[in-house]
C-alpha positions as semicolon CSV with decimal commas, in nm:
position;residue;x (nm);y (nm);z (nm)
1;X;-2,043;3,952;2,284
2;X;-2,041;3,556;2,275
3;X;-2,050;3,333;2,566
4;X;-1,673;3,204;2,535
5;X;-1,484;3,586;2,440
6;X;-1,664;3,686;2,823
7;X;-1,383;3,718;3,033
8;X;-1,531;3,659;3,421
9;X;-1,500;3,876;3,724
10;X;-1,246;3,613;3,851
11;X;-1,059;3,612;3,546
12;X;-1,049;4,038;3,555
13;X;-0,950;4,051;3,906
14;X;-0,649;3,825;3,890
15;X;-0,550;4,046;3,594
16;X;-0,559;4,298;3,801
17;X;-0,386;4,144;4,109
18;X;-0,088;4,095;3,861
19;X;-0,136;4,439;3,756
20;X;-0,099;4,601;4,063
21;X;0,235;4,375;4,162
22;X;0,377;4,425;3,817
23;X;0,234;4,787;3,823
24;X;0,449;4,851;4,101
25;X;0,775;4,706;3,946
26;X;0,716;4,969;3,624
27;X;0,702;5,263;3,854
28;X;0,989;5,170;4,020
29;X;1,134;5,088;3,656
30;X;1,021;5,446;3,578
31;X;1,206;5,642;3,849
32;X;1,491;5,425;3,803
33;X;1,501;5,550;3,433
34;X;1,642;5,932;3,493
35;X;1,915;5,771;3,750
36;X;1,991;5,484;3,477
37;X;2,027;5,758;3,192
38;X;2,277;5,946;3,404
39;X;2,443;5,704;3,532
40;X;2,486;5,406;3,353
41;X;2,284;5,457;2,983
42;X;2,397;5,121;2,842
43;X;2,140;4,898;3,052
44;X;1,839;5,129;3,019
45;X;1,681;4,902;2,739
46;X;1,736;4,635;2,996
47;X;1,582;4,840;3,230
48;X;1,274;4,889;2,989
49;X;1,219;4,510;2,971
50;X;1,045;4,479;3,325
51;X;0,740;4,604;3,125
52;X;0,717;4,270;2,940
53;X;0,601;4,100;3,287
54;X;0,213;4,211;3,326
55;X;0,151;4,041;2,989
56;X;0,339;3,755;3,039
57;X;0,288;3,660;3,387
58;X;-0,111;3,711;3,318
59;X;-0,086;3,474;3,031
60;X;0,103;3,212;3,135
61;X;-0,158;3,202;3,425
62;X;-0,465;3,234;3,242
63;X;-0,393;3,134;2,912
64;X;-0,664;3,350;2,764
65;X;-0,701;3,605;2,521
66;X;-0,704;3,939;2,616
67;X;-0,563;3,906;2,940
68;X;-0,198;4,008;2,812
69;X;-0,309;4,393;2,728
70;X;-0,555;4,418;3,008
71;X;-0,336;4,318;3,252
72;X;-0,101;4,597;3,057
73;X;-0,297;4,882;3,069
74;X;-0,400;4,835;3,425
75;X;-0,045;4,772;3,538
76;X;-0,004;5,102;3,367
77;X;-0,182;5,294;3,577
78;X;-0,071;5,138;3,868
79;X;0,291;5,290;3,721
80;X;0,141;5,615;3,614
81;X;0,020;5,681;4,020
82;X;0,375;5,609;4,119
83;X;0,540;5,747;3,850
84;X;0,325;6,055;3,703
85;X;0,574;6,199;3,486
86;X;0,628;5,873;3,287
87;X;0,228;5,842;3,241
88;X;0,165;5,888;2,867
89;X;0,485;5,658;2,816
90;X;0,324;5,397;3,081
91;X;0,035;5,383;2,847
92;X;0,204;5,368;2,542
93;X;0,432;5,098;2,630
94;X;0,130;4,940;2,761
95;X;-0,044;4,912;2,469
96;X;0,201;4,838;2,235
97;X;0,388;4,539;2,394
98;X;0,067;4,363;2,535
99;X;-0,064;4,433;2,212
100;X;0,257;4,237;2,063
101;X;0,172;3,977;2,298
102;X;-0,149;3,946;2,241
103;X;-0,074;3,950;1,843
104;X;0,142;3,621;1,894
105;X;-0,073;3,443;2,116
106;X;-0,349;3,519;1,884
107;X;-0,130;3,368;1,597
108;X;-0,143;3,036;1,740
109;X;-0,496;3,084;1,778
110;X;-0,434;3,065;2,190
111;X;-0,335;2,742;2,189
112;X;0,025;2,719;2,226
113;X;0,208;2,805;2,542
114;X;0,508;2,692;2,529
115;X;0,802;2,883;2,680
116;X;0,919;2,920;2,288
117;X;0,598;3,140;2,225
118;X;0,646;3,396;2,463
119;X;1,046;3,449;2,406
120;X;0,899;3,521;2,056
121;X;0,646;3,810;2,221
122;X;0,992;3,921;2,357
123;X;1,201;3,891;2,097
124;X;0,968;4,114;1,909
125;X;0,914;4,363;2,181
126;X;1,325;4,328;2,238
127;X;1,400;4,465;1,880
128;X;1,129;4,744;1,912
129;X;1,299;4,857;2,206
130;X;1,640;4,856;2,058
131;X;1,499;5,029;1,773
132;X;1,343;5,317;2,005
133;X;1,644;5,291;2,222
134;X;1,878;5,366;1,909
135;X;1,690;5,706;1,802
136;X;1,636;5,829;2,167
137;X;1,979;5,754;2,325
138;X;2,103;5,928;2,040
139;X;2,381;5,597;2,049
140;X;2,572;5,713;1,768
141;X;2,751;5,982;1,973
142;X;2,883;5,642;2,171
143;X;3,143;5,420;2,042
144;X;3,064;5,125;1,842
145;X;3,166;4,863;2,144
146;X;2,878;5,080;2,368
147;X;2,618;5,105;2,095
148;X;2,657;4,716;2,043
149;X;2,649;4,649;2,382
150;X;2,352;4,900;2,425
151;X;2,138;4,744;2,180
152;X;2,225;4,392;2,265
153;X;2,090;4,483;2,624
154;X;1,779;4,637;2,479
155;X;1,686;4,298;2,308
156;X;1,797;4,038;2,569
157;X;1,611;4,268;2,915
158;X;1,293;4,179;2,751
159;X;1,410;3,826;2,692
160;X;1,522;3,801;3,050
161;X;1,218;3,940;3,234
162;X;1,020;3,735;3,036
163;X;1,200;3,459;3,202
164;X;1,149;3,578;3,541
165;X;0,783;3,676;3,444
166;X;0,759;3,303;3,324
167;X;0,881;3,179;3,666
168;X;0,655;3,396;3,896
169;X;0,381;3,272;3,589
170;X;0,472;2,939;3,682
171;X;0,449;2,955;4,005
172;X;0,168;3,095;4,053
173;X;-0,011;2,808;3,824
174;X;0,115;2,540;4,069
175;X;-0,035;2,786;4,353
176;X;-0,366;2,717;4,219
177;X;-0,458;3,091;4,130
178;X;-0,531;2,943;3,728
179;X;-0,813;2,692;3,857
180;X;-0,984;2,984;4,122
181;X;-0,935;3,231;3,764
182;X;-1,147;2,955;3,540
183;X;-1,449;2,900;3,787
């Protein structure tokens, strides 16, 4: 492996700091889920958006490759301990929207990271859940006002939590935890 695709121990260990905080968030997210489908089935795309932040928080710190579907999978097992049942869908989700994340980063060779860059990343991840959302909420038993509604949620919770994952990214930039990462 070359010199500059190394990721250092710093680098891995605030992944993993974010992982474990936004690891935490998708098990709660997770046993939320069963309560949200019972209750109130409209927002559970929304619901499903608070997996966009490991990816997003880790890289508008780092602003490195990779560091999107580490920071993913780890945060996944953080959510699998917490939430067992919901392991193999953890993972999945995991790997498939840091993966989309990592995809558009990579597309502007890792050199763009603007705020417009990431709500792409969501945007992308937003219509994937919709799409998943549609077939397993089985939304054509709804009415049309409720599937509309349901699938509108489904893209914009990604969208939104990548705002919030953008602000606690931000934040922790002016904190200083980027410069201690790059050392």
């Amino acid at each position: 492996m070359a010199a500059s695709t190394r990721l250092s121990t710093s680098v891995l260990l605030t992944c993993a700091a974010i992982a474990v905080a936004t690891g935490i968030v998708g098990g709660i997210a997770g046993w939320l889920t069963p309560v949200v489908l019972a209750t109130v089935p409209i927002v559970y795309g929304f619901v499903l958006g608070a997996h966009v932040l490991p990816g997003i928080i880790a890289q508008e710190v780092l602003r490195l490759p990779w560091v999107a579907l580490i920071t993913h999978v780890i945060a996944a097992l953080v959510a699998s301990a917490m939430a067992p049942q919901w392991a193999f869908r953890f993972i999945g989700t995991a790997i498939l929207f840091g993966g989309i994340q990592e995809i558009v980063a990579a597309l502007t060779r890792y050199k763009v990271w603007d705020a417009w860059r990431f709500f792409i990343s969501a945007l992308i991840i937003g219509v994937v859940v919709a799409a998943a959302v549609f077939f397993a909420a089985h939304l054509s038993t709804m009415a049309l006002w409720a599937q509309i509604t349901y699938l509108l949620l489904a893209v914009l919770g990604p969208i939104a939590w990548t705002a919030v994952g953008l602000g606690i990214g931000a934040g922790l930039r002016r904190a200083g935890v980027a410069r201690t990462a790059h050392r």
